[in-house]
Each structure stands twice: as C-alpha cells, then as structure tokens.
N, C-alpha and C positions, 0 to 999 in steps of 0.2 A: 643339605635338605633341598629335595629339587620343587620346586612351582609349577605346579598346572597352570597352561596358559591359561587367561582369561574367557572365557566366551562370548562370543560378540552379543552386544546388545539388542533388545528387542526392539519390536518400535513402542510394547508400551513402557518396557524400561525407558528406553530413549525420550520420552513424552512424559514421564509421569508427572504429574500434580505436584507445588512442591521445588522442581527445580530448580536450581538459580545456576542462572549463567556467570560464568568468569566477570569482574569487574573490569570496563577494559576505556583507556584515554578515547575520547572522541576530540575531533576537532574540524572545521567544517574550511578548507583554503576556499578560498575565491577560483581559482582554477578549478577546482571541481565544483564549485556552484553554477557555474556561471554555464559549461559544458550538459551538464545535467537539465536545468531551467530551460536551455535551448533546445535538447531534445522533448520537452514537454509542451513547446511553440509560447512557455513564459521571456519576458523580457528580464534579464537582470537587473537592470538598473530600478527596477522597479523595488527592488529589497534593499538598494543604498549598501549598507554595511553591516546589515540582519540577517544572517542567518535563515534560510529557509526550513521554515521547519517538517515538511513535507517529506525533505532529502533525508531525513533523520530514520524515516523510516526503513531507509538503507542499511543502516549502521544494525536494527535490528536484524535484518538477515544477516549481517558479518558476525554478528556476534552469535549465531545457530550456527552456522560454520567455525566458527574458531572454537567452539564447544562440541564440534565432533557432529556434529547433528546435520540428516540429509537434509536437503533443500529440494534437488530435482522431484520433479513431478506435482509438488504442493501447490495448492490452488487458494490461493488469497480470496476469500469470503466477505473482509468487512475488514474495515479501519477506523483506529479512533485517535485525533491530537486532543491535547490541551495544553494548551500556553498559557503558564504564570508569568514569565518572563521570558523576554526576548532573551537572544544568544545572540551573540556577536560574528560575524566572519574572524577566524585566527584566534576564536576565545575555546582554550581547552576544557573541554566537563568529559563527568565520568559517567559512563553507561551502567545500570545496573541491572538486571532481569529477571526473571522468572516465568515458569509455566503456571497460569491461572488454571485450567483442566485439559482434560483429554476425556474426553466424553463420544459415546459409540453414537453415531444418527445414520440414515437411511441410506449415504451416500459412501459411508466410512468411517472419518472421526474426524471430531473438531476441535482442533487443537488453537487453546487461546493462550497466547504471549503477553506479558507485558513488562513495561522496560518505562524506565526514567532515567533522564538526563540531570547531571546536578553540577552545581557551579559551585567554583572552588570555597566557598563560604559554606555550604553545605544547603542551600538554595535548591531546591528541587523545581526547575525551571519550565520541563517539559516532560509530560508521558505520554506515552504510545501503546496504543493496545492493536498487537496483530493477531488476526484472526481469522483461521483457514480452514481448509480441507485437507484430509490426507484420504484419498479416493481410494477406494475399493472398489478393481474394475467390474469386479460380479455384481457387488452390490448397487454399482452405478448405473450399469442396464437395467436392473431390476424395479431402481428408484422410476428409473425415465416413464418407465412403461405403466406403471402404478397413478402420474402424479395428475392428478385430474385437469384437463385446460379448458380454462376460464376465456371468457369470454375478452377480448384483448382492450385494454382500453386506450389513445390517443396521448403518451405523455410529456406532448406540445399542447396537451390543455393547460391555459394557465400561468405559461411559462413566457419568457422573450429570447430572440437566437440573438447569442452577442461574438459566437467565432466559428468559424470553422476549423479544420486542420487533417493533413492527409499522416496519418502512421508511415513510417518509413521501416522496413529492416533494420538500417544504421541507424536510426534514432532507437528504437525498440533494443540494437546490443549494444550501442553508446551508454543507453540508462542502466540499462542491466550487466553492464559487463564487472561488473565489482558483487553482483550477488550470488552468481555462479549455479542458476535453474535452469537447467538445459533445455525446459518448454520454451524460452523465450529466446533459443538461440538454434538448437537443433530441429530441421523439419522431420526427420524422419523419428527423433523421441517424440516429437510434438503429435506426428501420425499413427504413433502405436500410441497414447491416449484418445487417441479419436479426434483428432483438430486436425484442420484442412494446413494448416503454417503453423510455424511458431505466436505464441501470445504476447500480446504487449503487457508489463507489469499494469496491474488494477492500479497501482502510488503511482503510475504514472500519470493515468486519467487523472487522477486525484488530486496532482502538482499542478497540473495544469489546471484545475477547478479553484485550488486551492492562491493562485496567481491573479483571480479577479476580485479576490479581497485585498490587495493590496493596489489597485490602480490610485487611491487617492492614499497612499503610504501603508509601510508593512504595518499591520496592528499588533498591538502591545500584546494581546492576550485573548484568549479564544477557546473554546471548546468546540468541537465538531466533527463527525464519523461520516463514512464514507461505507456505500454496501456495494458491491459490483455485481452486478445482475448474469452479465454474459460477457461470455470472451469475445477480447478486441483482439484482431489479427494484426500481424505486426505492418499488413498493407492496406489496410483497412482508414475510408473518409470517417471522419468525427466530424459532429458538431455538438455544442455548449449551450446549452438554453439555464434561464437564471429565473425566478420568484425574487421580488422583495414582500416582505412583510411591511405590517401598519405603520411602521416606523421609518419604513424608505432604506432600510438595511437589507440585505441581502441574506437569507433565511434558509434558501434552500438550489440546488443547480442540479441538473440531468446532464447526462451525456450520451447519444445517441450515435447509432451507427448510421450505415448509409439506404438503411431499409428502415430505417426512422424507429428502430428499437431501441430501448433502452437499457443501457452497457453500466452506468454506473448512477449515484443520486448520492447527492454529500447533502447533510442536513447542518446546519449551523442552530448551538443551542447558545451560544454567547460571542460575544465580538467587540471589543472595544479600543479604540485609537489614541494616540497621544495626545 
C-alpha cells in the first residue's frame, strides 16, 4: 500500500491552540550562564550558584525548534517569569509546553506560549510565558498607517538612571546564537522586514532588567512580565531607569534607546529574598 506524503504544515496548523511541545531535559552549566549574563552587561557573580532564570527563556525558543516550528521573522511582544523556586546551576528539570492561543490582531497573529520548568520531585519551579507576533507584512503597513499618535510623553518622569550600555553585534549573536532567528543575525532578512540591522532579542533587555533585582542576592521567588515597546538594534546605546515602590523595592524599570524612547518596561508584581 503506498502513502501520500504528508503535507507540510500551516502556520495555523503549526500554532494551533492546544499544543504541546515535546518534553525535553533542561539544565543550565555555568559556561553558558556566565557567557550569556555577560552579553546582557549582568555580572555573574551576582547569581552565586542560581540559576538565572531570565536565560530560561532560551530554552523556550529551543523547544519551538526542536518541535519543528519556524522561529525566524517572530517578533517577541511581551514576557512573563514566575519563580516558586530557585534552580540551581548543573540542577537537571524538565521543560514542558504548550500553545495558550493563536489569535488574529491588526498586525498578524499573536501567538502566546507557555512552558514550565519542574524539578525532579515534580516541583513545578518556574514558568514562562512567551508572547509574540507572527507579522503580516501587508497587514503591518496597514496597521502603521491606521494607529493614531498620541501625544509622546517623557518616560524618565518618575524614574532614576542606574546603567547604561552600548548593544554590540557580538553580544546580540553571542545571546542569540542557540535560538536560531535570523532577525537577530542576518542584515539583509533583518532589511526585507523593514529594520535598518539586525534586532537585539527583547529577553535580552529583559536579563539585563532582570540583573538589578539581584544586586543585594538572587531572590527566591518573583513574579514579573516584561512588554517591549520598540526594536533595539543590535548597535544601538541603552540605558536602564528603575521606580521603587512605597516599600523601597523595586516595582517597575524602563529601558530606553538613545533618542530617549522607550524599548522595553518590566513590571515586578512580587519579589521576595531569602
């Protein structure tokens, strides 16, 4: 009996609702911590022998690729951690996933992921919720031209500047060279979506956000999302402005380019230290 080959998938086969990705070993060495943390201008030593949990949201684009599933072109939207429990450096858990939806909007479709980390007890220690765009480039001029602009407001009102840092190329495909999206590597895929260079990953801003909650040690546990407003180019100056709240914690952070817009905004809804 002979078999009809398969036909390839769609993208709303490929995306649908539903999902689940392959179960697949995670484990975080210190060599790749430590190289990563450095392209985000984080210090290592500042995480001792924890596990960053930032970098995990690596492991979620390996696992969209080892599931068959494109990557290039996807434009990361918004990020979400929550820490029940720290991970250790060299401590194995197991990635688990799924597609939350694939939902049509003005730009294309927004495709929301989400994935948990779990420890060998069955500890469900950390998840992760990714959340993108898969562009539509018709629909993406059309959106532009439609989206009505508001009056801009100053989002160093409020804030304090605690760093700066220059994007490099090599740091931009150091971080990204294990996720395999050709916006953040290729100039000329980067110029047929309409960008002047390749993008720096938005989890990168966000590691590097995500590194001033641990100056006074890594915290045990946390919730808190990250939205990216505009593309960082991969040679493109940053700087870091922070809010604490009534409590002297640290509640909310901006990150701005060098025309003083705002590139990404992590919200902290919980945070708490050993």
């Amino acid at each position: 009996m002979v078999h009809a080959a398969p036909a390839p998938r769609t993208k709303t086969e490929e995306f649908y609702p539903g999902f689940r990705f392959p179960e697949r070993p995670v484990i975080r060495t210190r060599e790749y911590q430590d190289s990563r943390l450095q392209a985000c201008g984080v210090d290592p030593a500042l995480y001792g022998d924890q596990a960053a949990a930032g970098l995990f949201g690596q492991d979620c684009f390996k696992a969209m690729r080892a599931a068959g599933h494109q990557v290039d072109g996807l434009v990361q939207t918004e990020q979400r951690f929550r820490q029940l429990e720290p991970i250790a450096i060299g401590e194995t858990v197991t990635q688990r996933g799924w597609i939350e939806a694939y939902e049509e909007v003005p730009r294309g479709h927004r495709l929301h992921r989400k994935f948990e980390f779990v420890l060998k007890d069955g500890t469900v220690a950390l998840t992760a919720d990714v959340i993108g765009l898969v562009p539509d480039k018709e629909k993406w001029a059309s959106a532009a031209k439609k989206t009505p602009q508001s009056a801009p407001s100053d989002p160093r009102d409020g804030y304090t500047p605690v760093s700066e840092k220059k994007m490099t190329p090599e740091d931009v495909t150091l971080f990204s060279s294990d996720v395999g999206n050709l916006i953040h590597f290729e100039p000329d895929f980067a110029a047929n979506l309409g960008y002047r260079a390749p993008l720096a990953q938005g989890l990168q801003t966000m590691v590097w956000m995500m590194g001033k909650l641990t100056e006074d040690g890594p915290p045990v546990s946390f919730e808190l999302a990250a939205t990216f407003r505009r593309p960082v180019f991969w040679d493109e100056d940053a700087s870091l402005w922070l809010h604490r709240g009534k409590t002297g914690f640290i509640d909310s952070m901006r990150a701005l380019n060098a025309g003083g817009k705002l590139t990404a905004e992590l919200s902290v809804s919980s945070l708490s230290y050993a």
